[in-house]
Structure formats: C-alpha cells, structure tokens
N, CA, C and O of each residue as an XYZ file, in Angstrom:
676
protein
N     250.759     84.947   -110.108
C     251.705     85.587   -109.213
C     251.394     87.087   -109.163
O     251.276     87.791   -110.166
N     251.281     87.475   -107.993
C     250.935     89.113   -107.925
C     252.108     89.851   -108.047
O     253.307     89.701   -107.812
N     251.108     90.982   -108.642
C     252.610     92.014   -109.194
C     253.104     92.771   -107.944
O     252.288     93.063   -107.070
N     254.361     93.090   -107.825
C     254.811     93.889   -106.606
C     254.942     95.337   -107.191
O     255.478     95.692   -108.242
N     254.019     96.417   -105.790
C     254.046     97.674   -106.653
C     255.183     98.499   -106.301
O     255.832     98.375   -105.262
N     255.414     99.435   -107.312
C     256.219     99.910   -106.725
C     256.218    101.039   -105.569
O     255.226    101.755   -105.434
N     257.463    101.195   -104.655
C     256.874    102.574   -103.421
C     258.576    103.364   -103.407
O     259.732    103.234   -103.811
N     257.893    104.006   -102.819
C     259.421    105.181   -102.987
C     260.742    104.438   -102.671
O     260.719    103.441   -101.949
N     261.502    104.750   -103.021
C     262.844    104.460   -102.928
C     263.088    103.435   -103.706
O     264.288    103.158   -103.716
N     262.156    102.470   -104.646
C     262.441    101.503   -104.882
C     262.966    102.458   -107.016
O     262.916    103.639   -107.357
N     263.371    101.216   -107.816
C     263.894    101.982   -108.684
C     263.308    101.112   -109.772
O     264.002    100.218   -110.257
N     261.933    101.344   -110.231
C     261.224    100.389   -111.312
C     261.815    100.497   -112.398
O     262.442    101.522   -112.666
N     261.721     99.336   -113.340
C     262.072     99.683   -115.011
C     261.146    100.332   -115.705
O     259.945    100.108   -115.554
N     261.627    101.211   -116.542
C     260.900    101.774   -117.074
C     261.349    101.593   -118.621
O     262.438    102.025   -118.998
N     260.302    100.819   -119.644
C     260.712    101.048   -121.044
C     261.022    102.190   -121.940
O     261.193    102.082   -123.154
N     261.074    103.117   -121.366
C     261.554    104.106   -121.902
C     262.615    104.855   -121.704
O     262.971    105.892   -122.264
N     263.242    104.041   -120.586
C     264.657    104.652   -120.296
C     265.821    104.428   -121.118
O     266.528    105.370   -121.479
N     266.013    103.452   -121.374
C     267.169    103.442   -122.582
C     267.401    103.700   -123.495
O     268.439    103.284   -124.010
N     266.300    104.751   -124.332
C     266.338    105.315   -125.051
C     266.764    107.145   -124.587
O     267.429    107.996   -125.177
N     266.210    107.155   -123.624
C     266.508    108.657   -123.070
C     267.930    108.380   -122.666
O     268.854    108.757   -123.387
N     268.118    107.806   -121.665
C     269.726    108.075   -121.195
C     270.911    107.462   -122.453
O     272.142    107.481   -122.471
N     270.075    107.035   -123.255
C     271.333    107.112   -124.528
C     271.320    108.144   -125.712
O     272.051    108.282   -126.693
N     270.137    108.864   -125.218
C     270.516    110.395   -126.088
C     269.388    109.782   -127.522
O     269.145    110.460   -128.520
N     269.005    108.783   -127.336
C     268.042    108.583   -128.692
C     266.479    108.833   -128.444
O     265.644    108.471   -129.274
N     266.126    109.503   -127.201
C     264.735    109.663   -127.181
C     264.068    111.022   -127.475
O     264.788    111.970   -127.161
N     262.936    111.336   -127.972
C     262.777    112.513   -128.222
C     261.406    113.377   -127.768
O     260.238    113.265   -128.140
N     262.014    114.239   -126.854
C     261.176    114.853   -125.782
C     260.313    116.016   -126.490
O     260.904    116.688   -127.335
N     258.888    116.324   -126.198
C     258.213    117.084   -126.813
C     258.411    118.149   -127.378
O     257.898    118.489   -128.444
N     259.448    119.004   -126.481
C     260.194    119.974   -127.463
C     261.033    119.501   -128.735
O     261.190    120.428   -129.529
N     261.510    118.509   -129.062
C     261.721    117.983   -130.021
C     261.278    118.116   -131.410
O     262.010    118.160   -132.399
N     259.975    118.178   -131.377
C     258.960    118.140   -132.516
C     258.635    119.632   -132.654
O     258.667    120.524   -131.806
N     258.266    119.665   -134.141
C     258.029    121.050   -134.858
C     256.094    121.194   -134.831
O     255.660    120.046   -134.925
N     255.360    121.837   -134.771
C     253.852    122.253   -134.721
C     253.715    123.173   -135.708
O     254.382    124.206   -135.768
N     252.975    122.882   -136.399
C     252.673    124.272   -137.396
C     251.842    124.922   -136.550
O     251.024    124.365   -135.817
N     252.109    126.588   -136.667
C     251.144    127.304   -136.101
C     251.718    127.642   -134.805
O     251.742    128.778   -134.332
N     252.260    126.399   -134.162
C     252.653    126.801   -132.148
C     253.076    127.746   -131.811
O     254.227    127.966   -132.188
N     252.516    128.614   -131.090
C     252.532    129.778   -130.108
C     253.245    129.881   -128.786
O     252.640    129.418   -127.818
N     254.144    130.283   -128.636
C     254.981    130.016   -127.237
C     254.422    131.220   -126.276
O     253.922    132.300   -126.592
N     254.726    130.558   -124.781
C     254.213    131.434   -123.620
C     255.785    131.915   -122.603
O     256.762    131.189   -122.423
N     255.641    132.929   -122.230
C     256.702    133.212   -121.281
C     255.895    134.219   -119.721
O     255.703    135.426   -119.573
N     255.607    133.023   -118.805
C     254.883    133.427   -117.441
C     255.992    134.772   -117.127
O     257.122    134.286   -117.097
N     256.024    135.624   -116.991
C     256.465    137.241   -116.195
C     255.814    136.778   -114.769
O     254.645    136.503   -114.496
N     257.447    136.797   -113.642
C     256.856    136.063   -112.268
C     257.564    137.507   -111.198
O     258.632    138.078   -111.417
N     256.705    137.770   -110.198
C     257.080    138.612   -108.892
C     258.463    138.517   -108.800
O     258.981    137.459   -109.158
N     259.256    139.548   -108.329
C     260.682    139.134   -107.789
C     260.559    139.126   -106.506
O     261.366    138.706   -105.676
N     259.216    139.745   -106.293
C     258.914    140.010   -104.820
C     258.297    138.721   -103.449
O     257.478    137.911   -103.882
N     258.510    138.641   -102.609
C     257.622    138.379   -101.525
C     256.281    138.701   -101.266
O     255.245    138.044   -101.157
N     256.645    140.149   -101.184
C     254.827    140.749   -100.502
C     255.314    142.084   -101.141
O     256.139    142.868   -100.671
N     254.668    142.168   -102.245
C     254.275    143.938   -103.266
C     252.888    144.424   -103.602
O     251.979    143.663   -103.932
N     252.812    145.304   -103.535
C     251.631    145.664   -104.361
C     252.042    146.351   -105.400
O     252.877    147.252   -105.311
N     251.681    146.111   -106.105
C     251.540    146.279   -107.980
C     251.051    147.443   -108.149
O     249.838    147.634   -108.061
N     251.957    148.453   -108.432
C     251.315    149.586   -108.938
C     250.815    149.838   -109.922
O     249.719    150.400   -109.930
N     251.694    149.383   -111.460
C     250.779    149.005   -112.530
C     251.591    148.113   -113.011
O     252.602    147.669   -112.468
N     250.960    147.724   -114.491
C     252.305    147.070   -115.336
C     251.780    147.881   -116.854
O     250.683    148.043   -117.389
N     253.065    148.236   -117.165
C     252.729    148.671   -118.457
C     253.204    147.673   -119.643
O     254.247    147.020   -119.686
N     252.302    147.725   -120.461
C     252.822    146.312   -121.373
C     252.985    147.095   -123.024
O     253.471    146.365   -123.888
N     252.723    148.047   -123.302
C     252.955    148.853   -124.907
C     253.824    148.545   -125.540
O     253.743    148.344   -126.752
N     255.283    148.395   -124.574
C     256.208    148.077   -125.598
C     256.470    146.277   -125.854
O     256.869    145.821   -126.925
N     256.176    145.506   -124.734
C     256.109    144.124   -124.922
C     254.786    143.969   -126.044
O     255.255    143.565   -127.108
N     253.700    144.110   -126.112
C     253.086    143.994   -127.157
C     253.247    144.892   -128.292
O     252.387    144.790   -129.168
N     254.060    145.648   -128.437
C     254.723    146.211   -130.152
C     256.107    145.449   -130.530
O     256.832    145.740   -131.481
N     256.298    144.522   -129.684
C     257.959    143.845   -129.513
C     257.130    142.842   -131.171
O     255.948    142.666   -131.466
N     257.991    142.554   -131.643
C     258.229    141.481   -133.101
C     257.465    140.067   -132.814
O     258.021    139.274   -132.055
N     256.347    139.764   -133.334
C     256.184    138.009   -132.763
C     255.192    137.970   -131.895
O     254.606    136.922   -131.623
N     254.840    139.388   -131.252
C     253.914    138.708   -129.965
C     252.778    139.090   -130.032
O     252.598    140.300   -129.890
N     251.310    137.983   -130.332
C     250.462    137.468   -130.279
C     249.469    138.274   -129.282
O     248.445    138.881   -129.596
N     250.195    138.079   -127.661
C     249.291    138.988   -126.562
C     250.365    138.794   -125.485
O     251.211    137.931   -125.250
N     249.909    140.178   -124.820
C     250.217    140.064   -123.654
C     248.922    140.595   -122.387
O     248.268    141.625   -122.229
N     248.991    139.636   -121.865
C     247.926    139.044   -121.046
C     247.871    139.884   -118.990
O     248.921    139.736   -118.364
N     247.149    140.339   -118.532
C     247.297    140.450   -117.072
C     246.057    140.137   -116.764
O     245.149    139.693   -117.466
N     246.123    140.531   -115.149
C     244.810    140.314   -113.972
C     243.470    140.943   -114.801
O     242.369    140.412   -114.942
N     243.904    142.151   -115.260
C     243.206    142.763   -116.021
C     242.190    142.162   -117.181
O     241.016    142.527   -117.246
N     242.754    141.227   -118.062
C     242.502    140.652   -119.191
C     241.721    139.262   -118.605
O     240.714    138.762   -119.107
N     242.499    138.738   -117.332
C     241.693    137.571   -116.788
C     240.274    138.055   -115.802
O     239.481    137.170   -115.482
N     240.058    139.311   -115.415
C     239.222    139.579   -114.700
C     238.133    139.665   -116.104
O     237.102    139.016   -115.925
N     238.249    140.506   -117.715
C     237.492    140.559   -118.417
C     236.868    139.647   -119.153
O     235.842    139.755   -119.824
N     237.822    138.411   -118.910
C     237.388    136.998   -118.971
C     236.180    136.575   -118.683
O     235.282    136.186   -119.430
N     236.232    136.696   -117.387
C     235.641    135.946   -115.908
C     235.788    134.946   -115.727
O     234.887    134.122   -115.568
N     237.197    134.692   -115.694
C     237.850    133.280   -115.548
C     238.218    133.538   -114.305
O     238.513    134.693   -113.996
N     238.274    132.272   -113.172
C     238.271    132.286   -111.984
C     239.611    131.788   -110.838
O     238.813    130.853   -110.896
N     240.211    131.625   -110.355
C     240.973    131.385   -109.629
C     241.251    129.952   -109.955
O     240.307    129.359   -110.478
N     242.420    129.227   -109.742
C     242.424    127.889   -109.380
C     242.132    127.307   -108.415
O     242.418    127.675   -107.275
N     241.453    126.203   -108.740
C     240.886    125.483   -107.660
C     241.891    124.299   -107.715
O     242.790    124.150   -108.543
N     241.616    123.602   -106.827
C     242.536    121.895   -106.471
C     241.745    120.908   -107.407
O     240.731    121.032   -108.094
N     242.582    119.923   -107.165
C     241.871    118.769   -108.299
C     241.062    117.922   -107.359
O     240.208    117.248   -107.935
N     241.130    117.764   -105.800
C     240.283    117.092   -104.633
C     239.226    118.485   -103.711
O     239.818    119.511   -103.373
N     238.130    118.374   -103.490
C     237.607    119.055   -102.731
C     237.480    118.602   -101.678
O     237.424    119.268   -100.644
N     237.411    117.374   -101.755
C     236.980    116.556   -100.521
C     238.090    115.328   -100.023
O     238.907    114.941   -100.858
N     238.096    114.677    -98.523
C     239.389    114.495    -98.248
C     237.928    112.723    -98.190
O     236.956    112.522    -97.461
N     238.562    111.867    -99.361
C     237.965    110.763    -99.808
C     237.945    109.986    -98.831
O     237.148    109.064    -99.010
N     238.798    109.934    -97.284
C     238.920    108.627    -96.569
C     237.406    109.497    -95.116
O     236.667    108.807    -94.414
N     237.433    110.838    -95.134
C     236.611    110.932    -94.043
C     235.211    111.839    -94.321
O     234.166    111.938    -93.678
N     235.729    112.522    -95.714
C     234.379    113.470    -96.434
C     234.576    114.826    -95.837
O     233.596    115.566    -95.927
N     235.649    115.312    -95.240
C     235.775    116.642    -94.739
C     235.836    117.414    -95.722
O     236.878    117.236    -96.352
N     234.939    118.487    -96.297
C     235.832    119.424    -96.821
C     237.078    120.369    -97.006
O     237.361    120.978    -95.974
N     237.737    120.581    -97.890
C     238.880    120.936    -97.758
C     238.615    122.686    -98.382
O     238.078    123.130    -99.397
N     239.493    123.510    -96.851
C     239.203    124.839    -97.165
C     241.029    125.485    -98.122
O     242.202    125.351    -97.772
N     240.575    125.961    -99.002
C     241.968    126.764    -99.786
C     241.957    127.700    -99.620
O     240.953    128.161    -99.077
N     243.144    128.655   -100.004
C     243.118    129.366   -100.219
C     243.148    129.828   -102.151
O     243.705    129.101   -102.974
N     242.580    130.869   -102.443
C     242.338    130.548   -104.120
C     243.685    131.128   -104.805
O     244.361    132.068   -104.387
N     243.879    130.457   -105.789
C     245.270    130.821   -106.728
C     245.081    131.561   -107.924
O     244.728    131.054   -108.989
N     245.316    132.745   -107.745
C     244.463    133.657   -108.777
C     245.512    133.051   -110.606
O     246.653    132.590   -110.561
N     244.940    133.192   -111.560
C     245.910    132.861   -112.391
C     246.939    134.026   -112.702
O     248.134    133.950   -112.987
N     246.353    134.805   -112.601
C     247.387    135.973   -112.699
C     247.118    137.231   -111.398
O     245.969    137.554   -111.100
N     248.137    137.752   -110.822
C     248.048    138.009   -109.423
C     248.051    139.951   -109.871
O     248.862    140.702   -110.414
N     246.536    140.120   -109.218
C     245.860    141.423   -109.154
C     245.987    142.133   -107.566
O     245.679    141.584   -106.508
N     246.606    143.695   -107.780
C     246.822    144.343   -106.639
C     248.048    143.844   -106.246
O     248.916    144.717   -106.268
N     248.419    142.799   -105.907
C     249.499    142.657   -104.939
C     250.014    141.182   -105.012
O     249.282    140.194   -104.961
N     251.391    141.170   -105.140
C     251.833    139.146   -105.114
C     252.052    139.229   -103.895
O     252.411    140.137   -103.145
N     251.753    138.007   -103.761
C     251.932    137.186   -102.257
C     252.930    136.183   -101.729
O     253.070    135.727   -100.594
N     253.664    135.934   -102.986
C     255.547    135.251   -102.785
C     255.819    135.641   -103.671
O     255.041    136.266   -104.392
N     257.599    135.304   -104.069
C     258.356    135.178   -104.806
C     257.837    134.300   -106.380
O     257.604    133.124   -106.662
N     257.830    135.136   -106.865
C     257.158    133.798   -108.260
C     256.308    133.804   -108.786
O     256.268    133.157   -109.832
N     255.086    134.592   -108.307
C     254.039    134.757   -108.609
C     253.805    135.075   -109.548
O     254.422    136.053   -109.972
N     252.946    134.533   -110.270
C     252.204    134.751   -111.836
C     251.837    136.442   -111.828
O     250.963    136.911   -111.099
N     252.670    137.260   -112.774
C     252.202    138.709   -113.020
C     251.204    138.786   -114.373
O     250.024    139.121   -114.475
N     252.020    138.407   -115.199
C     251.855    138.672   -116.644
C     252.041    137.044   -117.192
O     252.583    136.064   -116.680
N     251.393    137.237   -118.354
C     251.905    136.131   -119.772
C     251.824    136.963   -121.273
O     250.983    137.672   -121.825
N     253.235    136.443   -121.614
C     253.324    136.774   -122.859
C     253.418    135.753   -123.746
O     253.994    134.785   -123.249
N     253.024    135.574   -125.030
C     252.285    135.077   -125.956
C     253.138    135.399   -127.578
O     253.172    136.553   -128.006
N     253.534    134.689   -128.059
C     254.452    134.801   -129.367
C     254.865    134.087   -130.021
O     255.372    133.031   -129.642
N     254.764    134.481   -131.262
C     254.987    133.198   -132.467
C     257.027    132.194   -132.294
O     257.401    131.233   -132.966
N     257.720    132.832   -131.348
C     258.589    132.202   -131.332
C     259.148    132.450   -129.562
O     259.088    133.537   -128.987
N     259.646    131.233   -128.978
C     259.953    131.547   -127.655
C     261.115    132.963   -127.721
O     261.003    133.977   -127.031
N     261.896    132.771   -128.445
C     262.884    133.737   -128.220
C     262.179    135.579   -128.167
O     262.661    136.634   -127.755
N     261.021    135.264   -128.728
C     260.406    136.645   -129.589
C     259.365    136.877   -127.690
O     259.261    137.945   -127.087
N     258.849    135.644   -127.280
C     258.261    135.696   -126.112
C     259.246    136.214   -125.413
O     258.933    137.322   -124.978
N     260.204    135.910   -125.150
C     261.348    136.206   -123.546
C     261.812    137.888   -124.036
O     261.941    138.890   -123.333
N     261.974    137.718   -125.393
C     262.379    139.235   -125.262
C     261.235    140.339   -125.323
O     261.560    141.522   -125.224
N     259.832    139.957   -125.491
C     259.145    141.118   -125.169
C     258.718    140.933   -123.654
O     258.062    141.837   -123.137
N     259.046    139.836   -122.929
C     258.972    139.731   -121.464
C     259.548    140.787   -120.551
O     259.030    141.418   -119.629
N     261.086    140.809   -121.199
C     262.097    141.736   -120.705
C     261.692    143.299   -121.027
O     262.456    144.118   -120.516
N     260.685    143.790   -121.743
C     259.845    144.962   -121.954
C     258.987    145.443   -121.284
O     258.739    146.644   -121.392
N     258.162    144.476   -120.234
C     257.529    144.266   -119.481
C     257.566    145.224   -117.911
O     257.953    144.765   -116.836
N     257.104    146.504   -118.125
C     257.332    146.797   -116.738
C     255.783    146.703   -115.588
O     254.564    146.873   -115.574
N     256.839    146.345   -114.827
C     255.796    146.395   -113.984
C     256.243    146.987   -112.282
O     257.122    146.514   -111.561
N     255.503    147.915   -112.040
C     255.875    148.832   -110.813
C     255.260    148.374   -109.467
O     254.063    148.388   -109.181
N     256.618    147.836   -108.447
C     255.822    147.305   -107.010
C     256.617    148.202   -105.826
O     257.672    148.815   -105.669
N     255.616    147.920   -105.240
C     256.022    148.744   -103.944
C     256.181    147.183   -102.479
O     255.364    146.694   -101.699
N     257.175    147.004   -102.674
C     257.382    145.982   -101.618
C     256.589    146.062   -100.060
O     257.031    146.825    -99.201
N     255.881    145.554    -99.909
C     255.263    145.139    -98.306
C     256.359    144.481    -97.428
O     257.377    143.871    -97.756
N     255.981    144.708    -96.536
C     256.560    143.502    -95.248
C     256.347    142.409    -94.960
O     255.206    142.057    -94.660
N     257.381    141.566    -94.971
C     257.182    139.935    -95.061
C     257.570    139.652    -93.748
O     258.079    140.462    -92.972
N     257.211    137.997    -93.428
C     257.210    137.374    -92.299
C     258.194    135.890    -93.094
O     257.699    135.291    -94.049
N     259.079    135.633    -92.725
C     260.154    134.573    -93.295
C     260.729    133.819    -92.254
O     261.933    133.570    -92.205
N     259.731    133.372    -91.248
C     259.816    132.343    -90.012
C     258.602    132.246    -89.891
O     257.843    132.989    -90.512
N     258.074    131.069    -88.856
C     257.002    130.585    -88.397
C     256.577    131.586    -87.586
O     255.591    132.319    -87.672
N     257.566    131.511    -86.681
C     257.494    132.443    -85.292
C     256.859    133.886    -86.052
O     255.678    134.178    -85.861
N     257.524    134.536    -86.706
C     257.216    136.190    -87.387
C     255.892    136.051    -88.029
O     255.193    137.061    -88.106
N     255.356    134.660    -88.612
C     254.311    134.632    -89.294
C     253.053    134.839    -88.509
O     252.188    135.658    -88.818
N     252.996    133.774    -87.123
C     252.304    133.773    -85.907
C     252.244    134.869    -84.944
O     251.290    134.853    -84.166
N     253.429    136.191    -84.821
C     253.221    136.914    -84.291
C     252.071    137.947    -84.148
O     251.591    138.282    -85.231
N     251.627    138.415    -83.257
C     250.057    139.971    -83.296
C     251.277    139.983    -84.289
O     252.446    139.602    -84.225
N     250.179    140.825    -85.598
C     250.625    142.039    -86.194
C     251.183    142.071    -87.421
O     251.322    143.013    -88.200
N     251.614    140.452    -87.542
C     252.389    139.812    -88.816
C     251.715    140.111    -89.884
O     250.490    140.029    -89.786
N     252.330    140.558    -91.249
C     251.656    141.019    -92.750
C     251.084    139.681    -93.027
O     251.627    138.627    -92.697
N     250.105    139.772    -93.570
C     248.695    139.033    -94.156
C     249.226    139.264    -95.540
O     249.359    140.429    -95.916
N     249.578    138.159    -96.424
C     249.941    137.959    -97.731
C     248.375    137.481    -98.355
O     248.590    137.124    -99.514
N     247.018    137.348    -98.069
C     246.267    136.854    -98.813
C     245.847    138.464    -99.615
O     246.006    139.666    -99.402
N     245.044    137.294   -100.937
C     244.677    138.148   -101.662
C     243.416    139.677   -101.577
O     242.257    139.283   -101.443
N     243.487    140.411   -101.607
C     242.302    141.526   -101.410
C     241.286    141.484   -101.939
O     240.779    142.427   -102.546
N     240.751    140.244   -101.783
C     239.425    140.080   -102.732
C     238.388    139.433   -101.390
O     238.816    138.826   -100.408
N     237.107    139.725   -101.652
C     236.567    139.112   -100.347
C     236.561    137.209   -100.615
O     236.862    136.737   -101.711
N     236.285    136.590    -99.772
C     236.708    135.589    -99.585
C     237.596    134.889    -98.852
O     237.172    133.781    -98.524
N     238.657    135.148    -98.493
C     239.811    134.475    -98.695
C     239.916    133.092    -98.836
O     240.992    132.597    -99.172
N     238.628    132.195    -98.555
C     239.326    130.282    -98.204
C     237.811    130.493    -98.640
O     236.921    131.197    -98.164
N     237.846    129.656    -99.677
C     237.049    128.514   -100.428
C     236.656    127.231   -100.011
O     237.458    126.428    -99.535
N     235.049    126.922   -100.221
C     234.674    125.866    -99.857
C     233.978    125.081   -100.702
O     233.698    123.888   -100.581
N     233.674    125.969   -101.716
C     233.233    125.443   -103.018
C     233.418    125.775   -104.511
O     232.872    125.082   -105.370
C-alpha cells in the first residue's frame, strides 16, 4: 500500500509531539556544553544608512566577551558573501542571478535588520549586554516603501557598493 505524502494544510503525526506539547521534551537550549560560546547578531534599525563607523572598545572590554566581530574583520578574513544553496533552476538549467548577502553589512545596510556586528561571549546575558555598548553611527538614506516608489526614474538603489551587484557564479 503506498504511503500518502504529506502537502500543506494537511496535519501529519509527528512522534515527537507529545512529548513537546506536554512540556516533557527537551529543546537544544535545554542542554549544558562545556566551553559554549554565545552570539548576539547587532542588526540595522535602519532601511537605507550608511554606516559611518561602529565603535566597538567598550563592547569588547564589557565582562565575557570573546570578540566582537564587523565588515571589517570579515573583509580580513576573505570570507565571502552568501551565496544560495541552488545555482541552477533543476527543471530548465537557467542560471539563477542574486543578489550577494554580505555576512556582515559594509558602508551601508540595505533594510531593516541587517547584519552590522556580532558579538561573541562566554554567556548570552554577557553577549546582549556588550551588544547594547555597541555604537554604531548611520546616516539614514532615502527609501522607496511601495512598488510604484521603487520603479520610479530616480528611486534610491539599496544594493551594495561593491562592484558586482548580481552573481552568476
């Protein structure tokens, strides 16, 4: 007898549910790590800024913290942008053009949220509070927050200032 798969809307069993919704299951934060290092991503409040600097002296003299990390530290890397997990679109072989996702956002964020900083510390609480130490100076750009404003002559260009912009490989 063939198995029926499941598709959205439908509501499969899952063996592991009755242990979670009765409060007896135990989710990865759960467990203790010797050694584990907690991260706290520092994200844009902005839309469209450019980054004047970030100063990080007092988040890395804060109690607990390991590193604090920017564009800066990932450019000395030479660690590269994110890429997608498909390059290619499997049913026709088109390549697929991106735009690249820097891991940490140099010169200027391009939404709300954007990866600035990471901080790095022997305890989350010790991470969030040298987060809150964290300055970082933007000068807000002009955003487009409709289709229509996005498509208009003249509309602000949120991509990144690096040559490139759309990736093909």
């Amino acid at each position: 007898m063939p198995t029926k798969l499941s598709v959205i809307g439908d509501a499969p069993k899952r063996r592991e549910d009755l242990r979670f919704i009765t409060g007896n299951g135990r989710y990865l934060d759960d467990f203790t790590f010797e050694g584990l290092a907690h991260a706290v991503v520092v994200r844009s409040p902005h839309a469209h800024a450019r980054i004047e600097r970030i100063l990080t002296d007092k988040a890395q003299a804060s109690a607990g913290v390991l590193a604090v990390l920017t564009a800066d530290d990932v450019r000395a890397e030479g660690l590269k942008p994110l890429r997608p997990s498909a390059d290619v679109n499997v049913l026709t072989g088109e390549r697929f053009a991106f735009a690249p996702q820097p891991l940490l956002a140099e010169g200027k964020v391009r939404y709300a949220g954007e990866p600035v900083a990471l901080v790095v510390a022997e305890t989350l609480a010790q991470a969030l509070d040298a987060a809150e130490q964290l300055v970082v100076d933007y000068v807000p750009l002009p955003t487009a927050t409709t289709v229509a404003a996005a498509r208009a002559p003249g509309a602000p260009e949120i991509s990144p200032e690096v040559p490139g912009n759309v990736c093909f490989d």
